[in-house]
N, C-alpha and C positions, 0 to 999 in steps of 0.2 A: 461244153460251155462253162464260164466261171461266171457265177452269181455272188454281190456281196451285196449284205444287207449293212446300213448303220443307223441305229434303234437306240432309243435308251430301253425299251423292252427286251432285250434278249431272248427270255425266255417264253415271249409272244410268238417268237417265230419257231419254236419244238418241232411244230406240226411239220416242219419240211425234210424231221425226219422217215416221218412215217408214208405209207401206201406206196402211190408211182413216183411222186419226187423220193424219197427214203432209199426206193429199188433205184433211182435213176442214179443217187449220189455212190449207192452201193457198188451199182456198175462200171461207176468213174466215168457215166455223161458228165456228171453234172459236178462243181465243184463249188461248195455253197460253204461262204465265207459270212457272219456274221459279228459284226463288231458293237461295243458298247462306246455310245455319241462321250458320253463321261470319263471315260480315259484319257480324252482329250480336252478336261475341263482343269482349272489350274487354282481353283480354289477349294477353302476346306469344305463347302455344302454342294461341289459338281453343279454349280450351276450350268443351265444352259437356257434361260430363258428370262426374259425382262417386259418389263411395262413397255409397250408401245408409242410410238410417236406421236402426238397428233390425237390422244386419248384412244378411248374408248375401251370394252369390255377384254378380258380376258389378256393374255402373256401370248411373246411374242418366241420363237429361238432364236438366239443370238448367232450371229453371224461366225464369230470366232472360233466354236468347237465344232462347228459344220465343216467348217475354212480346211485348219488342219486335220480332221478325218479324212476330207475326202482327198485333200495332198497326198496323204499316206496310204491312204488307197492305190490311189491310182501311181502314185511312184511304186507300189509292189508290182504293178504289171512288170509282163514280160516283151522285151523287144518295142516294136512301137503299137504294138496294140493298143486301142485305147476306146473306153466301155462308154457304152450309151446310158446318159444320166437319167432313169426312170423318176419320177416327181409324183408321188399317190397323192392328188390334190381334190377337193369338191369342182372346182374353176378348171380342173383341165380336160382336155379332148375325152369322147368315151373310149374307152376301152371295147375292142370291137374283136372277134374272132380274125380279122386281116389283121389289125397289129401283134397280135398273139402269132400271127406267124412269121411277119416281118422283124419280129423282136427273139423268135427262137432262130433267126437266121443269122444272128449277130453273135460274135463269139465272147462279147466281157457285156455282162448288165451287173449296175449298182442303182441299188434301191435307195432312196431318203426318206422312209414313213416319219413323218412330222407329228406331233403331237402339238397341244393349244391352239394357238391361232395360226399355225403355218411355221415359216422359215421366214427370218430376214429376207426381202428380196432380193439384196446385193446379194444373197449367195446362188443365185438360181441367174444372177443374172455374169455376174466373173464367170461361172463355169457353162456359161452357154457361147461365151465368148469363143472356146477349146473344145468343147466337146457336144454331141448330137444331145439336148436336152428333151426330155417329152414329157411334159406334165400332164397327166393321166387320171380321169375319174373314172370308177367303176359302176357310178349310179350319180344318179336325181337325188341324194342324200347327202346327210354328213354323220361321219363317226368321230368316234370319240380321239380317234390318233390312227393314222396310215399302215398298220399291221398289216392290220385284217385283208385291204385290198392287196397289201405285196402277197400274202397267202393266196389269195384270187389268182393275182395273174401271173403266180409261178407256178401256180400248179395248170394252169391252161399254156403256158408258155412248156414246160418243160413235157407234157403230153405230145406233143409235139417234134420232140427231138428224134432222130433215129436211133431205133433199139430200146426205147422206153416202152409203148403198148407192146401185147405181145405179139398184136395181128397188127401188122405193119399201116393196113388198110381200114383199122377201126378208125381212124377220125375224119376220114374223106368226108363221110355221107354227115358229118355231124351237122347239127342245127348250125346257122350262121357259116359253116363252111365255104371260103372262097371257091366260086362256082360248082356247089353245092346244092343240084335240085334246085335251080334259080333261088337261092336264099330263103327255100321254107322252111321251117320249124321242123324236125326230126317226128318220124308216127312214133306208133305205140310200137312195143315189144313184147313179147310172149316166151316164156320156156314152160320146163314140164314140172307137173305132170299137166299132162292135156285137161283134165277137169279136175278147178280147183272150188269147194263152196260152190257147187252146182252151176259154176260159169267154166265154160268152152275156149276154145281157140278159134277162129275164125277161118274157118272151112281153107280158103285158101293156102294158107300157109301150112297144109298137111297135104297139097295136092302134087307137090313135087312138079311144078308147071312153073318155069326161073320168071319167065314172061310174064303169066298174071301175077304171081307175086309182086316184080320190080313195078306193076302199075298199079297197082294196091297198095303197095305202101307210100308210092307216088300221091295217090287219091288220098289217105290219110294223112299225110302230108298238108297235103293241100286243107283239109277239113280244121288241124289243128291250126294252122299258121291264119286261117281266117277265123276263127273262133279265140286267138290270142293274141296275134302278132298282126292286123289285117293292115297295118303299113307298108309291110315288108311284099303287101300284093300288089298295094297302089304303087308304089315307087320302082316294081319289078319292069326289066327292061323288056316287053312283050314278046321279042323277037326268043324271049329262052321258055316260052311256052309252043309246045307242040299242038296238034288238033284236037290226041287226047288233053291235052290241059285244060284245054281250051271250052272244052264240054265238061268236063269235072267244072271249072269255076263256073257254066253256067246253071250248072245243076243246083251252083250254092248261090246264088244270086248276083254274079257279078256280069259284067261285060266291060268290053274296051269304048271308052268313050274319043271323041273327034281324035285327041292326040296319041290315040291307039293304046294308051294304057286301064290298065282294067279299073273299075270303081264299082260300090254293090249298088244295086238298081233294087234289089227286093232284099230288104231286113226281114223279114218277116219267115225267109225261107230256111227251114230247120238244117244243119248245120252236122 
């Protein structure tokens, strides 16, 4: 996969040398291009940003050194490939563990982390004209400038790729995985030594029994994902809950109401 980034930060983005993107670029998955928005600016102070139309607070980036960046970007590709325009935006869709997979399936992504008030909108809107746009929020916040989130979802995007984890099969069972334990939240984990600060491992996962294990971590599953997540229970499609499920969430106060999806009937049930 080729990743480019175009930042007036550069060195905002170091981080994708290092851990599993660092090893991914090492291993030549990954082929992470990062360019400065300012080499594409034509005066002596590199401007890239101006007062806004129409008032109000804060600089806007001007349309002009986005323009030719991303010309030259995308005239480096090779053949007719051509890259899906990722947009770290407050206002865009969330960022969800499915586009994290749908987006390591595409072989050219280019980032625009925006800093002040965004990007001109004619420039999101020329290149959605040509190319697959997605304007992308990683949260219910705002930052200070789109780094941070490209750091976010390349390193979930590039976990992803094959030949990055070492166990092929470490990111199935993940939290939010596309059909993944109907969408619950990930349990706890344990390694050794067996007693750490006078706390234990929990009996089953030393009984070498694959069965009660895979329904205990099931059940803790379930425990964390209503105790943080208890959306992800109410919006669960019932039919991906088995019988065991099905008495785990009554154990926790929940049941299927008229339209068969579950909802909690007793808060008060410990957890």
């Amino acid at each position: 996969m080729r990743l480019d980034v175009v930042t007036i930060f550069p060195e905002y983005l170091e981080p994708l040398n290092l851990s599993l993107v660092g090893k991914a670029r090492d291993r030549g998955r990954l082929d992470v291009r990062i360019h400065d928005l300012r080499e594409w600016t034509h005066d002596k102070h590199n401007t890239v940003d101006d007062t806004p139309y129409g008032g109000g607070p804060g600089m806007v980036m001007k349309p002009e050194p986005w323009g030719e960046a991303l010309d030259a970007v995308i005239e480096s590709g090779e053949g007719d490939v051509r890259p899906v325009l990722v947009v770290p935006t407050p206002s865009g869709k969330p960022f969800t563990q499915q586009l994290a997979v749908e987006l390591s399936e595409q072989p050219w992504l280019v980032f625009t982390p925006a800093r002040y008030e965004g990007i001109d909108r004619r420039v999101i809107e020329e290149y959605g004209d040509r190319l697959d746009v997605r304007e992308v929020s990683i949260g219910d916040y705002v930052l200070a400038g789109g780094e941070a989130p490209v750091l976010v979802m390349v390193e979930a995007i590039a976990r992803l790729l094959p030949g990055v984890l070492g166990n092929a099969e470490s990111h199935r069972d993940d939290s939010f995985a596309p059909g993944a334990m109907a969408d619950l939240l990930e349990g706890p984990v344990y390694t050794k030594p067996p007693e750490w600060r006078d706390r234990g491992i929990p009996d089953v996962l030393l009984s070498g029994h694959h069965g009660k294990i895979a329904r205990w971590r099931r059940d803790e599953a379930f425990r964390r994902t209503v105790r943080n997540r208890p959306d992800l229970i109410e919006r669960a499609d019932p039919a991906a809950f088995d019988k065991k499920d099905r008495e785990m969430l009554s154990i926790l106060g929940w049941a299927p109401g008229p339209d068969g999806r579950f909802g909690r009937v007793a808060p008060d049930v410990e957890e």
